[in-house]
Structure formats: C-alpha cells, structure tokens
Residue, then its C-alpha position, 0 to 999 in steps of 0.5 A: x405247200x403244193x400250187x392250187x389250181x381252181x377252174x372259175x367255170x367249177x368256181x363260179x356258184x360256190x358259196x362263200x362263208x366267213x371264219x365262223x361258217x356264216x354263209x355271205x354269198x356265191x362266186x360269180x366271176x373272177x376279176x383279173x389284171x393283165x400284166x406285160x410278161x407273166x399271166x394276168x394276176x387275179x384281184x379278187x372276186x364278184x360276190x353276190x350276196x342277198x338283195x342280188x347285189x354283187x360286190x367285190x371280194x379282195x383275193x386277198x381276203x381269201x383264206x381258202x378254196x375248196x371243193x365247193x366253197x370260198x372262206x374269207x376273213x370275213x371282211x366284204x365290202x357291201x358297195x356294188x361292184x363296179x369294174x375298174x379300168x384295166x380289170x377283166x372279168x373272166x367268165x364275162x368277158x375272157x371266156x370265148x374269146x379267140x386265141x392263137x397258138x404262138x407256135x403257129x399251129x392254129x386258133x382256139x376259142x377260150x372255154x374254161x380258165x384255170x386260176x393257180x395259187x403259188x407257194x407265196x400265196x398270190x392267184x395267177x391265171x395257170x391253165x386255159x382249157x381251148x376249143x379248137x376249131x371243127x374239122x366236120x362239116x356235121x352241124x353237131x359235131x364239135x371241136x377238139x379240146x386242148x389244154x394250154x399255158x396262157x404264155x403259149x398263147x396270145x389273143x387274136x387280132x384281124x389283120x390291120x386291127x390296132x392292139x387293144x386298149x386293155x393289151x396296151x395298157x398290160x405293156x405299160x405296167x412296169x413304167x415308173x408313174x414320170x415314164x407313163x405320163x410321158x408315155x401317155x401325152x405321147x399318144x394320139x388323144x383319142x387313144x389317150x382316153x381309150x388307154x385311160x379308161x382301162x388304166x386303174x384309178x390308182x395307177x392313173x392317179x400316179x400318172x396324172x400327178x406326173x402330167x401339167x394341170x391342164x392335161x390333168x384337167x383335159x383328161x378327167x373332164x373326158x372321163x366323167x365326172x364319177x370316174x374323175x372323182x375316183x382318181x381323185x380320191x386315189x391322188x395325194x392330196x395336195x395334187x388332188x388340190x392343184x388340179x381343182x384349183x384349176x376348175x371353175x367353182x361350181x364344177x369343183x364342188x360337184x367333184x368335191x361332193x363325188x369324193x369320200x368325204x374324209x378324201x374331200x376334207x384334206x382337199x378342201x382345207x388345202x383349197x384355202x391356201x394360196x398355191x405359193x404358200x406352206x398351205x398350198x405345197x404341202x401334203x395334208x398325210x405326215x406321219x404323226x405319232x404321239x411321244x410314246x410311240x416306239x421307234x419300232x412303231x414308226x418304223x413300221x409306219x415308215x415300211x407303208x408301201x404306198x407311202x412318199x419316199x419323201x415323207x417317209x424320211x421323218x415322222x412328226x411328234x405331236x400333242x393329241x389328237x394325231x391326225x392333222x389338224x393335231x396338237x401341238x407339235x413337239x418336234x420331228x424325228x428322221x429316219x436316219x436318227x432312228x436307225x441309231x436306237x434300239x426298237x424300244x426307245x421312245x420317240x419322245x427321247x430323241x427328238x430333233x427340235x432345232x428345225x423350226x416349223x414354217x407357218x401356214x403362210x410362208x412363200x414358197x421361197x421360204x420354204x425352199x431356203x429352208x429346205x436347202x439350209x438344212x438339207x432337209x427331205x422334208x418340213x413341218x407346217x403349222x398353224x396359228x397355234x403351232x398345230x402341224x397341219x401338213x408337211x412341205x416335201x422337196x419335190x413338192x417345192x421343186x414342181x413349183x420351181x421348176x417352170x411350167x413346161x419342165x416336164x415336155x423338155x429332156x434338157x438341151x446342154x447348150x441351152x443350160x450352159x448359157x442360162x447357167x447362173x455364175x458360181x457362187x462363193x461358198x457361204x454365200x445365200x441366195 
C-alpha cells in the first residue's frame, strides 16, 4: 500500500458518512500531537454534524479518505469537542504560524499541512506548503511558495523568548510517568502549571500517580476543578482515592459529581477504606472471568496495554456477576501458569486456591507478610461474603512503605549502611 497524503485546507468541508453511506457531518480541522523527534502524530478529527456541534472524531475510527469524503466506522462520540492539553488544532492554530528553515535560509509562514498515512495505517504530519516572505515592495505582490519536510523546519522563536509550553512538553514525550514527575517538580511552579495545561489528562494522570499527594492536590486545585476531575477519571482508581482523600469533604463531592459516574463509583466505594487497610491499597479493576473462560481468553485480557504490569500477572476466577463487587471468588490463576496450557483449557481446571484471599480490613502489614510469603505480584481482597472487591498489587504496598518523601531522594549510600537493619537468619519472619 502506497503512503496517502491529504491537505487538511482540501480536507476541511468534507463530508463525513458511516459504512452504510449515511451522512454524520463535515471536517473542520484536524487535531494533532507533537512528539519529541518525529512529525506531530494525527489524533483525530473535529467533526461538525447538525445542531452545529462539533465533536471529535478518533483517526482511529477513520476507515478511508478520499476525494471529497471521510468514512468512519460509524462510531462518534456526540460529546462537544473540547480540546485537550498538548493537542493543536491545525487549521486553527498551526496555520499561519512563523517558521524557520534549519539550514538557515530564511523563514516562512505555514499556509497549508499535508497529513500522510503510513503503510502501518497511522496519519503523521508529512509536507508543509510554506510562504516565504516577499521580495516586492507592491502592496500586491505576494511571496514565493515552497514546500518542505516538518523535520526541515522549526517554529520561530524571538530572541530571548522562552520555548513554548506545548514544544516543552513534545521533548517530554518519551519519559517514563516516575521520570516526568520528577521532571515536572523540578520545574519553577509557574512553568508547572503552564506545562500541565498542555500535557494530556492520560498523560498527566500517569505523572500525578507518581508525585506526593500534596503536589497532586497543588496542581489539580490550580487546574480546575473540570479539568481535575478529567484527570481524575484517567488515574487508577485507587490513586484517584488517595488524592481526594486528602480533600476537604464538600470540595470532594464536587469532584466526585464532575466524574463519569461509573469512574465515581470505584472511587467512592474505595473511599470507605482506611488508607492502611486491604480497602484502601487495592485497586477496584482486576481482571475477573468466570470458570468457563479459556486461557486464550485471559490471555488477550492480559495483552490490554493500558493494563498494570502488576495486575496483569493473574486474573481472578469468580461466581457471577464479574465486575467487582462479584461473586464468590473461586481462586486466582497466574500468568506463568497459563503459559503451561493449551489456549483451550478452561480457567476453571487450573486454578491456584492455596493463597488465601485477604479481608477488606486487613492492615497493611498483613498485606505486605502476604505478599513476601508467597512471592506473590499480586493478591485478592474480599469482603464479608468472600466476593473479590479488589486486589492489593506490590508497588501499591511498597508506596505505603516506603516514607513519604521517598520520591525527593536518589538514595545517600552512606545514609543506608547506617540504617541497614542487622541480617536476618533464614527462616526467620518479620
């Protein structure tokens, strides 16, 4: 399949049909992401469809572009587009902006942006169409036009002028969450907040998990309280519940009401937990399947990429119904285990009952026992009635152990040797 390549200015107008030829709307921009090395990535389109309301369209769910037309799966989301942080709009707010050629042959002013898809399906900003300065002095004349690679180019900057927020955050795009929180605390608190605007609320929920709840609390205050609850929605649950905790009643519940309301509810029940206790550890999103389902099945569970490495490492086998609270739980089968059976096998054969779940209530120090006992990534909480409500992952238990400024330190040699706890003889329990 040969690269595709669109101009948004043609693009925009276009008419946008499902699969069965249904018309859903017309194209009016384009929104794209900038990364740190390579051209800004396209996300997706702003559609308008009637009643004037533009919503966003994932590229994702783009099956074609053609001459004049746009076809979707047919899936749109009907919300009004609101633009997130570290997305720029390419016809509102690329076009016309100044550039400079990096060979140092002068500027240009961006006119048009050519959009390419590659042969693994994924649209990149290709081709700018460039107008560079006059060289008449007629008030009608116009400049010559050019075209160019966005990697031959880079946007201008006045002399003393400070990067832009959005350009800071494209150098931040290949940090690990732990590294752009660190990165991010760093930073003076002013440009903080400027560079936490433009991040995007996944990509800022993953950096706030990583940050000391006041920090967490600092920043999300600073950004409002819509655009807190955004964030929040995108944190796992457990870390959503740590930081509004830490939040005067009244300013939780407004939070609390921002959120999608099934986000809400994991939240709220992990709010009736004592943060020492099982409750209060443990995430509210296992993996859960019924005795039926295959090892292929869980395995393609497994394969999420937004999924925990820590919760990955097991799915939890339960009664009806299989979102938490569930049933009974019947017992916990491990990745390793899997990888042993044939894709057919049925969970329900091999399962590993000979690891007690933990209680709801139990301290924090039951937990960790547990955990370092068995050599275990993960463990099941249940309630009363040994319904799983959640499971407890090590790093979830380690946050808790270690103190609370663990995250300013990078670890003083000497200061450990002194503090070192004397061996202790194997067999031996803490």
């Amino acid at each position: 399949m040969s690269t595709q390549r669109v101009f948004v200015a043609r693009l925009v107008g276009c008419t946008v049909f499902d699969p069965a030829g249904d018309r859903l709307g017309k194209v009016r921009d384009v929104v794209v992401i900038y990364r740190k090395d390579d051209p800004p990535r396209v996300v997706g389109l702003v559609v308008e469809i009637p009643g004037r309301r533009h919503v966003f369209l994932s590229i994702g769910r783009v099956t074609s572009i053609q001459s004049g037309q746009v076809i979707t799966t047919g899936l749109i989301n009907v919300r009004r587009f609101q633009q997130r942080g570290g997305e720029v709009r390419v016809m509102t707010e690329l076009l016309g902006r100044k550039v400079y050629f990096t060979d140092g042959s002068g500027e240009a002013v961006i006119e048009d942006v050519a959009i390419e898809r590659d042969r693994l399906g994924e649209w990149d900003i290709g081709q700018l169409f460039l107008r560079k300065p006059k060289t008449s002095a007629s008030p009608f004349a116009k400049g010559p036009t050019t075209f160019a690679n966005w990697t031959d180019v880079r946007e201008h900057l006045s002399p003393g002028e400070s990067q832009s927020a959005e350009q800071l955050v494209a150098t931040y795009s290949e940090l690990k969450p732990a590294d752009l929180a660190n990165t991010l605390l760093d930073l003076p608190e002013e440009r903080l907040l400027e560079v936490a605007e433009e991040l995007s609320d996944d990509r800022l929920a993953d950096a706030l998990e990583e940050m000391p709840e006041e920090e967490q609390v600092h920043i999300l205050e600073a950004l409002g309280d819509e655009r807190a609850a955004d964030i929040l929605d995108q944190m796992e649950p457990d870390d959503a519940a740590d930081v509004l905790a830490q939040l005067p009643e009244d300013q939780r519940e407004e939070l609390l009401d921002l959120m999608e309301p099934e986000e809400a509810e994991d939240v709220r029940a992990l709010l009736k937990y004592g943060p020492d206790t099982a409750g209060g550890l443990m995430t509210s999103e296992p993996i859960v399947l019924s005795a039926d389902a295959t090892v292929a099945e869980a395995l393609a569970l497994i394969r999420r990429h937004e999924l925990h490495p820590a919760l990955a490492a097991a799915v939890f086998v339960t009664l009806p119904p299989y979102e938490t609270p569930t049933g009974r739980l019947l017992g916990t089968v491990h990745f390793q285990r899997m990888l042993r059976y044939p894709p057919h096998e049925r969970l329900g054969a091999i399962i590993d009952d000979t690891v007690d779940a933990l209680p709801v209530t139990a301290s924090a120090a039951e937990v960790a026992r547990l955990l370092a006992s068995y050599n275990l990534v993960s463990v099941p909480v249940v309630d009363q009635a040994h319904r799983l409500v959640g499971a407890v992952s090590v790093d979830d238990v380690l946050d808790y152990l270690l103190p609370e400024d663990w995250r300013s330190h990078d670890g003083d040699e000497a200061d450990a040797a002194a503090s070192a706890p004397a061996p202790v003889r194997p067999g031996v329990r803490l």
